[in-house]
C-alpha positions in Angstrom: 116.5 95.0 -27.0 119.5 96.0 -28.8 122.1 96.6 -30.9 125.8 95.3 -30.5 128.5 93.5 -31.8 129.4 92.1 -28.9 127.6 92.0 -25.5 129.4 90.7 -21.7 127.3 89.4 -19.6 128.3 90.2 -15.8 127.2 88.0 -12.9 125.9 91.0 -10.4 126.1 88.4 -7.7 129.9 88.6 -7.6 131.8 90.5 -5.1 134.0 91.8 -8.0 131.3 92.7 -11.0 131.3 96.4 -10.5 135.0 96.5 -10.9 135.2 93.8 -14.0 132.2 95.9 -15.3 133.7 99.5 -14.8 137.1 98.0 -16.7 135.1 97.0 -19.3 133.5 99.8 -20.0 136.2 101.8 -19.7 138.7 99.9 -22.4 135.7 100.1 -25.0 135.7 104.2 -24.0 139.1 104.1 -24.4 139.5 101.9 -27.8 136.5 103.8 -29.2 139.0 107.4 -29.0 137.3 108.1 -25.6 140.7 108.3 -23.2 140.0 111.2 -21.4 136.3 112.5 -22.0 133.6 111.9 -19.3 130.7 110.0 -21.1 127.2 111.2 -20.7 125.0 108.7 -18.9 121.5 108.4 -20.2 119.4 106.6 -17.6 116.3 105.6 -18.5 113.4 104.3 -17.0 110.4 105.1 -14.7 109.8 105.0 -10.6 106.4 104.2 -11.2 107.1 100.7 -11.9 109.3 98.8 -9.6 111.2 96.6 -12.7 111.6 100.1 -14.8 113.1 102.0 -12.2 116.7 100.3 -12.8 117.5 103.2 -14.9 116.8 106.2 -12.7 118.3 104.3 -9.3 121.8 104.1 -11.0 120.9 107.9 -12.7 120.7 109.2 -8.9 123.9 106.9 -7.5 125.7 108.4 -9.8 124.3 112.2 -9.7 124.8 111.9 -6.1 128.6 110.5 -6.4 129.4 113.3 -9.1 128.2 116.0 -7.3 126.6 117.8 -11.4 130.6 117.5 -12.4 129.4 114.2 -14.9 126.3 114.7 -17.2 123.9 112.5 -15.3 120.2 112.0 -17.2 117.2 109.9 -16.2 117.3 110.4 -11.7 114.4 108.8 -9.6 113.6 112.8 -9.1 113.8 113.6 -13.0 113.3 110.4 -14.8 113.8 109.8 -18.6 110.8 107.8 -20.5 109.2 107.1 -23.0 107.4 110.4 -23.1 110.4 113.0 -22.9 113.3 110.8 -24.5 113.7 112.5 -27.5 113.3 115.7 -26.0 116.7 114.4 -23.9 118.5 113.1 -26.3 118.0 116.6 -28.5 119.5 118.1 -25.3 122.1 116.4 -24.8 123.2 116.4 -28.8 123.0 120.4 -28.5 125.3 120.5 -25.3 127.6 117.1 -25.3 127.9 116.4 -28.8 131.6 115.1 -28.8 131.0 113.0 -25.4 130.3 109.3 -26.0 126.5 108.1 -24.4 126.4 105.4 -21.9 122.6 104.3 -22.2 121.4 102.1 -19.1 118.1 100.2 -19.2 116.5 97.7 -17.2 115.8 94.5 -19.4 114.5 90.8 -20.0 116.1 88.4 -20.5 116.8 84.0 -20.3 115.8 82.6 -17.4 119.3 81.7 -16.7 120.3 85.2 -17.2 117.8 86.9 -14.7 120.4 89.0 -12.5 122.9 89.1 -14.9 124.3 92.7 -16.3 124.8 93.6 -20.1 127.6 95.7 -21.5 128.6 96.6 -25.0 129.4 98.9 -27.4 126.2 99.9 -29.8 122.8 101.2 -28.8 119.6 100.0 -27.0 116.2 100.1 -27.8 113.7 101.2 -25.0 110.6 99.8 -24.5 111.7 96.5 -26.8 110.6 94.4 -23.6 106.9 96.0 -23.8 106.2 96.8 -27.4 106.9 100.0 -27.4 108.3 101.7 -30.6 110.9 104.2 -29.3 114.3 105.6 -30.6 117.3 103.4 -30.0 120.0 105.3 -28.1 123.4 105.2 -26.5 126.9 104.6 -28.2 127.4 102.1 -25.4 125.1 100.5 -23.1 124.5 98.6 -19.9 121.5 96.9 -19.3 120.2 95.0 -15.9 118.1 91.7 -16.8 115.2 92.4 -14.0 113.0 89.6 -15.3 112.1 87.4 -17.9 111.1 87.1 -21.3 107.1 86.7 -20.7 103.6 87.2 -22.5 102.4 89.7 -19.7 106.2 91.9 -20.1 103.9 94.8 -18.6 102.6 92.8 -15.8 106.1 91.2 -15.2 107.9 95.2 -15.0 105.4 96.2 -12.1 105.6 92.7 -10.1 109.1 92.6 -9.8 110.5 92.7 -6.8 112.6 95.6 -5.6 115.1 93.6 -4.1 115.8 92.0 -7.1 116.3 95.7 -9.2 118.7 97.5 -6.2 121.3 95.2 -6.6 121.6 95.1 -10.2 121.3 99.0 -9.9 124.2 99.4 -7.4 126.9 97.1 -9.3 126.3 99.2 -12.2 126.3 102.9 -10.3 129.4 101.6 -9.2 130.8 99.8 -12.2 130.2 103.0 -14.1 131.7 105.2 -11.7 135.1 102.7 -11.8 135.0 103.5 -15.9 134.5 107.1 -15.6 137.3 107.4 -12.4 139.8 105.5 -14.3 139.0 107.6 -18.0 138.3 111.1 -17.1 139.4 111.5 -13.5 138.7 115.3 -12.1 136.6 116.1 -14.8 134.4 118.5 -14.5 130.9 119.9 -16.4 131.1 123.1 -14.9 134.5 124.0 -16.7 132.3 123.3 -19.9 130.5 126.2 -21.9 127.0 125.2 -22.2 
């Protein structure tokens, strides 16, 4: 599903993954040349489909925590998809084109890594899981692995169980949030000319 040198896996059943995750992600900013630049978060995904909506649950944490000051795209009110990805990634090369992209995903994965979280520097394909052919994306990314490696991946998205998506969504929103706190504290977009 994608690209990386290296890829953590985070146990979102720990009381402490959002902080180990939000560390992580922000010495990877920081080592990349990223010390004091808000990323732009690039959340993709659909709320039509319970598995896919990973993406636009931590897009609208994270909207809702940063108030429009951090570039937030792919919200359960304005998802980012298949259909207009390319069309946000244009957007966001035109007005953040020196800010490092987070790209967050749901994904499969192992059995034995069904809850787990991704991390890493590189980008992510979307769609991988369900054959689709779309552009990869993301300097860094952060996946959630909602289910399975399975046959019927299309089947398997719109089956899985909510409960199973919010909590992977929430360590992240709040892993994230951790990074961009400790790297860019008070920034804000509006002090940006767009």
């Amino acid at each position: 599903m994608f690209s990386s040198d290296t890829i953590c896996y985070f146990n979102a059943g720990s009381s402490d993954t959002a902080e180990l995750l939000g560390n992580y992600l922000s010495k990877i900013l920081i080592k990349n040349g990223f010390s004091d630049i808000a990323p732009v978060l690039l959340c993709i995904g659909s709320d039509r489909v319970t598995g896919d909506s990973l993406g636009p649950m931590v897009g609208s944490a994270l909207e809702e925590r940063y108030k429009k000051s951090i570039p937030v795209f792919g919200t359960l009110k304005m998802p980012v998809h298949a259909l207009n990805l390319e069309e946000t990634i244009d957007a966001i090369h035109l007005h953040f084109p020196d800010h490092p992209l987070i790209a967050v995903d749901a994904s499969f994965g192992t059995k034995e890594h069904l809850g787990c979280i991704t991390a890493g520097k590189g980008s992510l394909t979307p769609g991988a899981g369900v054959d689709k052919n779309l552009i990869a994306v993301g300097d860094f990314f952060v996946t959630g692995i909602v289910a399975s490696f399975s046959p019927f991946s299309h089947l398997v998205l719109q089956s899985t169980r909510l409960s199973a998506v919010m909590p992977l969504a929430s360590q992240i929103s709040r892993g994230i949030a951790h990074a961009i706190d400790e790297i860019a504290p008070g920034y804000n977009l509006s002090s940006q000319i767009l």
